[in-house]
N, C-alpha and C positions, 0 to 999 in steps of 0.2 A: 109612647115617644112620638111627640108630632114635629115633624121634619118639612119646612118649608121654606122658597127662600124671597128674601126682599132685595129688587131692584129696580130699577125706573118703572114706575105702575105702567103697565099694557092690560088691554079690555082682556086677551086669550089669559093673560098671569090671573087677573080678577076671578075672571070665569069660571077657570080650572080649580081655582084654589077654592072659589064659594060652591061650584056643584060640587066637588068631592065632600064638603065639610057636610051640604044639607042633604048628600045623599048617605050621610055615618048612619044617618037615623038617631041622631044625639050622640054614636059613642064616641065618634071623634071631635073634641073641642076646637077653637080660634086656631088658628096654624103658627106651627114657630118659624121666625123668620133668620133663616141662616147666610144668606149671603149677599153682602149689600154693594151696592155699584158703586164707582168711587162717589157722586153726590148726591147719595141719598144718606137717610139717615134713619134707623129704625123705629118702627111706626111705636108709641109708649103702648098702645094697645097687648102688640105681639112680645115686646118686648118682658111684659110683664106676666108673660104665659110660658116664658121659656123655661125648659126642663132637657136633660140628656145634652150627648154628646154634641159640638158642631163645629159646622165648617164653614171660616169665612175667607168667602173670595171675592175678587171683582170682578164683575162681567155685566155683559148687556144683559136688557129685559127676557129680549129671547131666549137667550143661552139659562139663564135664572129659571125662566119659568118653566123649561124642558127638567132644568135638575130639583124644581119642587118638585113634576109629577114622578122626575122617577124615584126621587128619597120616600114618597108616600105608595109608591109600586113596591118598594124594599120592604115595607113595612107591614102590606099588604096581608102577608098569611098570618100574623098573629090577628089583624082584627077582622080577618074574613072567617073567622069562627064565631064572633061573636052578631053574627048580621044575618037577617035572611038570605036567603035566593038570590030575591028579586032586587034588596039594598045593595047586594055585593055584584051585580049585573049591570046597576045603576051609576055604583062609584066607578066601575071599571071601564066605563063607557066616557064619565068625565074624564079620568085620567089619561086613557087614551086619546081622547076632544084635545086635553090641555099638550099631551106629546107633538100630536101632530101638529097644531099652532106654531108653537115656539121651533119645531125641525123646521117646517116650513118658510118660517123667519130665518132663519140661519141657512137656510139650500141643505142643509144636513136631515133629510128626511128619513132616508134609507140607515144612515147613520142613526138615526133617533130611534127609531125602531128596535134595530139591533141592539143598542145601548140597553134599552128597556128590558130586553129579554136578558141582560148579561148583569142588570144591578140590581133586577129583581132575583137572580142568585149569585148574589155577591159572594157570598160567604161559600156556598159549594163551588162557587169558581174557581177558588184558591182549595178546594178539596176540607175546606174548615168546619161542614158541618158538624153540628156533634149529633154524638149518640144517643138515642133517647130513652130511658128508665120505664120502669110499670112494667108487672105480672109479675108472675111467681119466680122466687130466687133461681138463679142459675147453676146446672151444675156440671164440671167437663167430664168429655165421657171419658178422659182417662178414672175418671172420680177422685184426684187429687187435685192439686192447687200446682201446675208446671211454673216453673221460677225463669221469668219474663227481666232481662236487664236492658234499658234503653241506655242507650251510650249516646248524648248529646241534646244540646235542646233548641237545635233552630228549626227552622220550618218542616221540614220532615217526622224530628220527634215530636214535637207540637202536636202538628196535624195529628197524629196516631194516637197520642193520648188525647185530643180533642174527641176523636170520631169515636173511641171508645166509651161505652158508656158505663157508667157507674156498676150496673148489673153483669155486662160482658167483663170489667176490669176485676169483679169476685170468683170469676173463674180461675185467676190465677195471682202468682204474687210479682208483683211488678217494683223494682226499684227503677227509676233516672239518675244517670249519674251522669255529670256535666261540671265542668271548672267552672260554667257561665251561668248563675243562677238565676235568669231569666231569659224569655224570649225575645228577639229585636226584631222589628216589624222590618226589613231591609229598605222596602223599596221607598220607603221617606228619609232614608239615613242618610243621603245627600243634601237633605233639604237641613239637615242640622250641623254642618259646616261652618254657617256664621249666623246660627241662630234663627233658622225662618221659621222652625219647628224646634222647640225645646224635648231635649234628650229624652228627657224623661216619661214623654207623652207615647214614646214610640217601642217603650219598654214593659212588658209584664212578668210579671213572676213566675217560676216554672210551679213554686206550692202551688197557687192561687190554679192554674192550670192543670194539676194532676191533683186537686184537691178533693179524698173519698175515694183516686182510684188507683194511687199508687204512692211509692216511699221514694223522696228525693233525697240523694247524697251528693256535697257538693267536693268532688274529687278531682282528678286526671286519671282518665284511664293509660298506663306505662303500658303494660303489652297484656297479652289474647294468647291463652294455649287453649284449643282447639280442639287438644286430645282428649285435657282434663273439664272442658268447658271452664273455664276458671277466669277471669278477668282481673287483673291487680292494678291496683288504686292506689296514689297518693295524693299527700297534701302537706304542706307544712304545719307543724306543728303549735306554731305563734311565731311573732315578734319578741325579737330581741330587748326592745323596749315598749313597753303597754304602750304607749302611747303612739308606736310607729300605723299606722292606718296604711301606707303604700308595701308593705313590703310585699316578698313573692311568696304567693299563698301556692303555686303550685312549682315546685322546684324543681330543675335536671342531676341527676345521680346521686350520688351517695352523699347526704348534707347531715350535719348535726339537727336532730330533731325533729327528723322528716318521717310522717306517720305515713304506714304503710297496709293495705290488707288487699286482703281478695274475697270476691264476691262468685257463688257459683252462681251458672245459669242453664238454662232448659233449653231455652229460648235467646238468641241474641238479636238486638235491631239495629244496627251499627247505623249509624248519624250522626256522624263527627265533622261531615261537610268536607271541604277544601281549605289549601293554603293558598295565599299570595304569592304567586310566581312573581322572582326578581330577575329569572335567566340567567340565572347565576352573571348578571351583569356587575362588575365593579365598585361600590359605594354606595348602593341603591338601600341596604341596610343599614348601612351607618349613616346617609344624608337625608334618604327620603321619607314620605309619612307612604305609611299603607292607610288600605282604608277598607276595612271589613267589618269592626265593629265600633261600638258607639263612643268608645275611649278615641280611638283614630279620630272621627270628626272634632269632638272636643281639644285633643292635640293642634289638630289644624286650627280651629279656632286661635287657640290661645296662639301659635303662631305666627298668624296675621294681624292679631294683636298688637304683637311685641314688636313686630315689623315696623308698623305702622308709626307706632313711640317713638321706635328710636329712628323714623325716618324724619320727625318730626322735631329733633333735638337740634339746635345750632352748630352741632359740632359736623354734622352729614356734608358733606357734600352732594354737588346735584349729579356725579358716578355713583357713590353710598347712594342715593336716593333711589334712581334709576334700578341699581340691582337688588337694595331691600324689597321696592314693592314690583318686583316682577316675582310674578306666581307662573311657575308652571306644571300642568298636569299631566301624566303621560298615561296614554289610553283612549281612544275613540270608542269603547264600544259606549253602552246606559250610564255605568258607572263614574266615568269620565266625564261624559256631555253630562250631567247632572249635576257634576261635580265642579266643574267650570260654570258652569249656569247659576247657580248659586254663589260659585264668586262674584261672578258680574253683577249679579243683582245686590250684591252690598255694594262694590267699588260705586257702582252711576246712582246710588241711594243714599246708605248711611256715610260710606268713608267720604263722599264729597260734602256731604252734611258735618262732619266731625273733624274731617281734614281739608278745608277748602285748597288749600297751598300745595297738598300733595298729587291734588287731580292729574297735572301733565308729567307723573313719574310715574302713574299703575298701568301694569301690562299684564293681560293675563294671553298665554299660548297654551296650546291642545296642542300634545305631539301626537299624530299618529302613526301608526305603518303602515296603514292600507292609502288608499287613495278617496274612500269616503268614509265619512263618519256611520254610525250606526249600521255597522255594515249588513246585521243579520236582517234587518229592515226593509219597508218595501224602496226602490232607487228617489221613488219623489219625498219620501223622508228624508233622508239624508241629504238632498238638496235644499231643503228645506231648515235643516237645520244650519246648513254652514250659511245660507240667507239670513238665518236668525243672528249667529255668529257675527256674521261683519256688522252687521245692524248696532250690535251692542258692544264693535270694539276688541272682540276676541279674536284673535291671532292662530288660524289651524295652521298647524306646520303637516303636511303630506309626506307620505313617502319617507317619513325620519325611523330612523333604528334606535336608539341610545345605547354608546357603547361604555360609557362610565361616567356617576354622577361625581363633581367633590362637592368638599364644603360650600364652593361658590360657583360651579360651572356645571352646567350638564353637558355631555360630548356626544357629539352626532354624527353618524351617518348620512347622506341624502341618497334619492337614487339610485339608481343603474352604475353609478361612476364612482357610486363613494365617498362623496364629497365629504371630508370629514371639516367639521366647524362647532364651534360653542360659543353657548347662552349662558350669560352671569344671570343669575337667579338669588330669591330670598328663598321662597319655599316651593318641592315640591311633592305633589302627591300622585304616590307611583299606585294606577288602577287597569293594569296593562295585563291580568290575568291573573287565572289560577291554576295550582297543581296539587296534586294530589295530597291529605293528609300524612304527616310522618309514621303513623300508628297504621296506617294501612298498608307499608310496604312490611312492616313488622306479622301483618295480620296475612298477609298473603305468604312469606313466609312462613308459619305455621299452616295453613292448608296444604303447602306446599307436600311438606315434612309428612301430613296425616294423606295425603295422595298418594304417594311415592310408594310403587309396587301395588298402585290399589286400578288407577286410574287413568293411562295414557292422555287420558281426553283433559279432563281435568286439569293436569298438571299443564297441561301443553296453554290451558287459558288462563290460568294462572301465571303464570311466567310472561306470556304477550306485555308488549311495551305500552300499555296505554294509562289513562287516568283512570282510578277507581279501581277498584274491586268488582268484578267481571259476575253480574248474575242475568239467572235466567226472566225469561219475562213474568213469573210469579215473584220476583224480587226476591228468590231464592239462592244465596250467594256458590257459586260452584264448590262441588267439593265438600261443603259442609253436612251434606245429608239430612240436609231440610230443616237444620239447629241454626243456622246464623240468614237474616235477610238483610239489607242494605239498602239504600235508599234515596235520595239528592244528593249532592256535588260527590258523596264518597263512591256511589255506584256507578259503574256502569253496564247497563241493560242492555243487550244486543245480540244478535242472532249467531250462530253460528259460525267460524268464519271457514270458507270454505279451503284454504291452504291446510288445516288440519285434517280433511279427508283427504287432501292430494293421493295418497295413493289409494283408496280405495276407488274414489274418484276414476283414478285412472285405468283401472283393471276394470272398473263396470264399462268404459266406454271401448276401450280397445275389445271391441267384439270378434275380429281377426284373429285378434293373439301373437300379430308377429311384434309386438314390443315397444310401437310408436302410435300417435295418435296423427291421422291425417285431417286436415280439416272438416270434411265430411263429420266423420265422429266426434269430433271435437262441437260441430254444429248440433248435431243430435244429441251430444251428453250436457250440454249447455242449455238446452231448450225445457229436458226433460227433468233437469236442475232446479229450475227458474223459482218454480212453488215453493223448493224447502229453503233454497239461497234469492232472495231476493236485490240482492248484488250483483248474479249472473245476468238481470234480464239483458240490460244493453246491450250484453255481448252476444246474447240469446241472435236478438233480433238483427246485430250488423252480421253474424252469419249467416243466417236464414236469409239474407238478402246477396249475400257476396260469394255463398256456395252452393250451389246446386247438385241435385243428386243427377248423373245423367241419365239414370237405371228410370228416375220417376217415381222410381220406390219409395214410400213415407211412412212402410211397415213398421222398418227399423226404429224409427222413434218412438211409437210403443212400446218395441221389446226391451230399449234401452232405458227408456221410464224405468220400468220393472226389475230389469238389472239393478239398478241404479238404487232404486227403494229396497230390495231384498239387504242390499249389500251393506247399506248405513240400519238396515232397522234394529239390529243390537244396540246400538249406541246414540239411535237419535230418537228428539219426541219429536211428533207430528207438529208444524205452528198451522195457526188459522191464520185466515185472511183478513183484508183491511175492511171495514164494514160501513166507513160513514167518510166523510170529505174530513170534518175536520177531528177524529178520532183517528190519533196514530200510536198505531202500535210499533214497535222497532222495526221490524220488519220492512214498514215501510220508512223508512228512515234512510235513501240511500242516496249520495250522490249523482244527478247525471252525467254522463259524460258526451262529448261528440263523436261522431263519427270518425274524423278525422284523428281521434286523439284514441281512440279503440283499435285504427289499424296501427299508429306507432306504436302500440303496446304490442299487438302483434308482430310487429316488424322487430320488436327488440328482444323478444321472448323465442322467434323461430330464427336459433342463429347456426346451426349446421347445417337447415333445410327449411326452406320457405314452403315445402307442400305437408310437414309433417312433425311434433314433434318431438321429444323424449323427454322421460320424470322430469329430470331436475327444470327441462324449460319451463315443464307444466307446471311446475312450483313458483319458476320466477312471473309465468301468468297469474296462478292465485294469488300470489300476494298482490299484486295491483289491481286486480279485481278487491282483494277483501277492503283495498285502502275506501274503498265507495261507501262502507258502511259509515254510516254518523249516528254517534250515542244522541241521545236525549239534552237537549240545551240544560245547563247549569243554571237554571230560574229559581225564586219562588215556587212559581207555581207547577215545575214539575215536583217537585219534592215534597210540595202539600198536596196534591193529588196521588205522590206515591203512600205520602203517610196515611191517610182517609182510607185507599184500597188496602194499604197493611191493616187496618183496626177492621177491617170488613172481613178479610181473612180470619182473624182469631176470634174475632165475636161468633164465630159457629161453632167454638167449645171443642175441634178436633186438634188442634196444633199442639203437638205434646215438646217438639225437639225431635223426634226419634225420624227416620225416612220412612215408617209405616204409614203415620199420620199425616208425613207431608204427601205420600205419592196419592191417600187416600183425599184429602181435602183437594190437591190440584186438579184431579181429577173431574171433579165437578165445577170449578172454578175457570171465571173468565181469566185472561192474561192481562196485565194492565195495559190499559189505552190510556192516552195523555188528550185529553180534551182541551187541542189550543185555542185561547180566548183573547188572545191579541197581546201586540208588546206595547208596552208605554215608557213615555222617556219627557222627564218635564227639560226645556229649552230655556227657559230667564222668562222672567216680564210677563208672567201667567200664559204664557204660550208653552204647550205638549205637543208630544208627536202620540199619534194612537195608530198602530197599525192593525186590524180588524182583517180577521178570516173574512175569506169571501169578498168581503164590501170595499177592502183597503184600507187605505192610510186615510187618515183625517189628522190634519195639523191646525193650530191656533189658539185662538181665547177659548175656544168651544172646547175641543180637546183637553185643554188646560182643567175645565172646567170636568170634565169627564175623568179623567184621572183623578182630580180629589176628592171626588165622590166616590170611584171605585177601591183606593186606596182606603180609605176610611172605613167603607164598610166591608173590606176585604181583612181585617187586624183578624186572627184568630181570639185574642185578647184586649178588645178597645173596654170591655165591660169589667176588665179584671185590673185589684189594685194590691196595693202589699209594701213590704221593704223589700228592697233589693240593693245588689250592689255589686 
């Protein structure tokens, strides 16, 4: 696969692009040329050498010749086996020559760098590698074949049957079962809104994906007993008429000729993902588009479409017109700004080309809640993109709530005061969040039931109000006994929280024994906390700062360590520590708070006595301490990094279902780390925001240009093809 790209000839582009070729030692041929700038035009030379996937974008010389040397860094380890030493020392030295030229050109040097480190593992960035085959068959040590059910097929179950290899998948017997019979690359599914990327490019098959290592069924999983390990399945049985192609292939309750069964399993990998939170807001179902899978973009299409027609009919009025082609989208976070961005780049493109008369009636507005856009981003992102925003015409609205959509109005909130007002509108599309799976509150529900009388701990995490299904950092779902793991949008991972020890908590620190805790020991059981609750520290440290022992004693903190350890070690595992800057494990995952905002938590938790205080305050302070924990962001790429670490788990032949097997394999087994590689968010007009660990934000064409390189070679499936539907 030769991967190069074409735009305004520069000496460094020549350079790079001819020492890499003459340093192949022949095996690399002419370079393909993938990205041309808006006036150029592709050399017939290059042209007629092209082979494999590509990507065409527009951009400067510079920016071009940075993304030839790194598509040819990508591609690196398959022909760095076939070269000497001394050839593969030689090419790496031009490709490096040709990096730094073109970062140099662009002031993105540090930038360039980093990039290079991050496209040359594309594919394990997203957690997508796969598993690799060769040597003698495999056999598990239970010496049977444990029956493996994958429940889902987006990025989580992908990745896991990706990372798995053909020889580790003969260990056991694995079905998929998913309503959605292929996988959907997400993070380009904005881009197929009004066509900038066709549907279909962004889609592979779940066969083509578990082909050789596992049996696909294309079902709904209905509900999970837990006791029985049993999973039950449906699907409709056909259409009414042969020839119906839309009907509902997976049906709610008891319908005439709805096939029904159940599947045992050993092993369960639950990846069902999230729903579309509406907030239970007013007509948001019945007026709005969501927007999660590939059918939604397509909807929206066709509805701006239709918009468009009939804004265009003599009968419209210039109100009808006004309100048909006003779009709006509600949500600021990726999903949104991408989502809008993509609008905008039709409206100032094709619909003035197609519609010239409609140009001073299209309005596109962003509602948000927060006050900037991409919130989880770095501050000069979001500045950056609402700059992009006015530049191209789009409308953010701050600070709006939506309290109900109709057929023609969206209803709003503003502010601090209320201000209730609405927007007539043609179409919107509501990307404003998610919540939890329906099948998950079903599935926590039966843990529940198999807890009860087994497990205080358990059940008490089960029942917490949060999204997902609560597992431990081996992605071991609570309560199941090491038969059910979980994994993206459906889990969540996280430590401990510390309100469920409140009272043991409170008797290791009450070293006195007279029945309260005064701040002193409150300071020493909090410090000596800190290690297993990583949520305690801030509080740790405004005590340590705000109370003093007058004795000068600092004995006591040892002893209360130890209290403290003796007291949970029935019930709790040891966690490790954080190991690297940008490897995070839950743990560290936590809130900071200010100082100022750690003593009102105090001031409203000590309310009979300010020097001292009883259970129940002690409770009302755990809970606002545990509110500090934060789960693992709902990405991509946590959820193909959780799937990669699940196939790494069962390719060592011990995971049976049973808790001998799991307590036995976790034992030796790291906990998973989420290696962050930066967020990306495309803007319109080939400008992205790239938010990068360590280095920061980088926004622009450059950017722009950086995302569709990483995207592309980030698909767990670009190489996989099939029917689907």
């Amino acid at each position: 696969q030769r991967t190069f790209v074409c735009s305004t000839p520069s000496p460094a582009m020549a350079a790079g692009s001819t020492a890499f070729v003459a340093s192949s030692g022949g095996h690399v041929a002419a370079p393909t040329w993938l990205a041309l700038s808006p006036h150029q035009h592709c050399p017939p030379q290059a042209s007629s050498s092209f082979v494999g996937p590509s990507v065409l974008v527009a951009t400067s010389g510079a920016a071009a010749t940075a993304v030839a040397a790194l598509l040819a860094l990508v591609a690196w380890p398959k022909r760095g086996r076939q070269r000497s030493w001394r050839a593969r020392k030689s090419a790496r030295k031009s490709i490096v020559a040709a990096v730094a030229a073109a970062a140099s050109a662009a002031k993105l040097s540090a930038f360039g760098r980093a990039f290079a480190l991050g496209a040359t593992v594309a594919g394990s960035v997203a957690g997508i590698k796969e598993g690799t085959d060769g040597g003698p068959p495999r056999t598990h040590k239970s010496g049977g074949k444990p029956k493996v059910v994958v429940l889902g097929s987006g990025w989580g179950a992908a990745t896991f049957m990706k990372g798995l290899s053909k020889d580790d998948a003969e260990m056991y017997d694995i079905k998929v079962i998913s309503p959605r019979n292929f996988f959907l690359y997400t993070p380009l599914l904005p881009a197929c809104t009004m066509g900038s990327v066709e549907e279909r490019s962004i889609v592979t098959p779940v066969r083509r994906l578990i082909e050789g290592k596992a049996e696909y069924l294309e079902a709904k999983c209905e509900s999970i007993d837990t006791l029985k390990k049993v999973v039950r399945c449906c699907r409709a049985g056909g259409p009414a008429r042969s020839n119906d192609v839309n009907y509902e292939r997976f049906p709610e309750g008891d319908v005439e000729g709805k096939l029904t069964f159940d599947v045992e399993y050993d092993i369960l990998i639950y990846a069902v993902g999230a729903q579309t939170n509406d907030f239970n807001t007013p007509g948001v179902k019945e007026n709005a588009f969501f927007f999660k899978e590939v059918q939604d973009a397509h909807k929206v299409r066709e509805k701006v479409t239709d918009l468009f027609e009939m804004a265009s009919l003599p009968t419209a009025t210039k109100k009808d017109r006004d309100r048909l082609l006003s779009f709006v989208v509600v949500g600021g976070g990726p999903t949104g700004v991408e989502v809008a961005a993509d609008l905008a780049d039709f409206c100032e493109r094709d619909a003035i080309d197609l519609y010239p008369n409609l140009r001073e009636h299209i309005k596109i507005t962003l509602i948000n809640t927060g006050d900037n856009l991409l919130s989880t981003y770095d501050q000069s992102i979001s500045k950056t993109c609402m700059e992009v925003f006015k530049q191209k015409g789009v409308d953010v609205m701050a600070r709006c709530k939506v309290v109900e959509v109709t057929p023609e109005e969206i209803k709003m909130k503003r502010g601090k005061e209320e201000e209730l007002f609405a927007l007539p509108y043609g179409c919107v599309v509501w990307a404003a969040g998610i919540k939890e799976h329906s099948l998950t509150n079903q599935l926590k529900a039966s843990l529940i039931q198999k807890n009860e009388s087994v497990s205080e701990l358990n059940v008490a995490s089960l029942k917490a109000p949060v999204r997902g299904i609560v597992t431990d950092e081996h992605l071991g779902v609570r309560g199941s006994g090491g038969s059910i793991f979980a994994l993206g949008d459906a889990a969540l991972v996280r430590h401990d929280r510390t309100a469920v020890f409140a009272e043991q908590l409170y008797k290791a620190a009450d070293i006195d024994g007279n029945g309260e805790l005064d701040l002193m020991e409150l300071r020493d059981l909090f410090s000596g906390a800190a290690e297993e609750f990583p949520q305690l520290e801030d509080y740790a440290a405004y005590l340590k700062e705000a109370v003093k022992d007058p004795s000068g004693d600092d004995g006591r903190m040892s002893e209360i360590a130890k209290v403290f350890s003796d007291a949970l070690e029935r019930e709790k595992l040891a966690f490790r520590k954080v190991f690297s800057l940008t490897n995070q494990q839950v743990g560290d995952r936590t809130t900071r708070k200010e100082k100022e905002v750690i003593a009102a938590e105090f001031d409203q938790a000590l309310v009979h006595d300010k020097s001292s205080m009883n259970l129940e305050e002690f409770r009302l302070l755990l809970e606002c301490v545990d509110k500090n924990l934060q789960p693992f962001p709902p990405t991509a790429q946590v959820a193909a990094q959780q799937g990669k670490y699940l196939a790494d788990l069962l390719s060592q032949g011990v995971l049976d279902g049973a808790q001998e097997s799991y307590a036995e394999t976790m034992g030796s087994a790291k906990v998973f780390s989420y290696f962050h590689k930066g967020s990306l968010a495309y803007l319109g007009g080939g400008s992205a925001a790239f938010d990068l660990p360590i280095i920061g934000p980088v926004t622009g064409p450059a950017a722009g240009v950086a995302l569709e390189v990483f995207q592309t070679f980030g698909h767990p499936g670009r190489e996989k093809t099939g029917v689907m539907g």
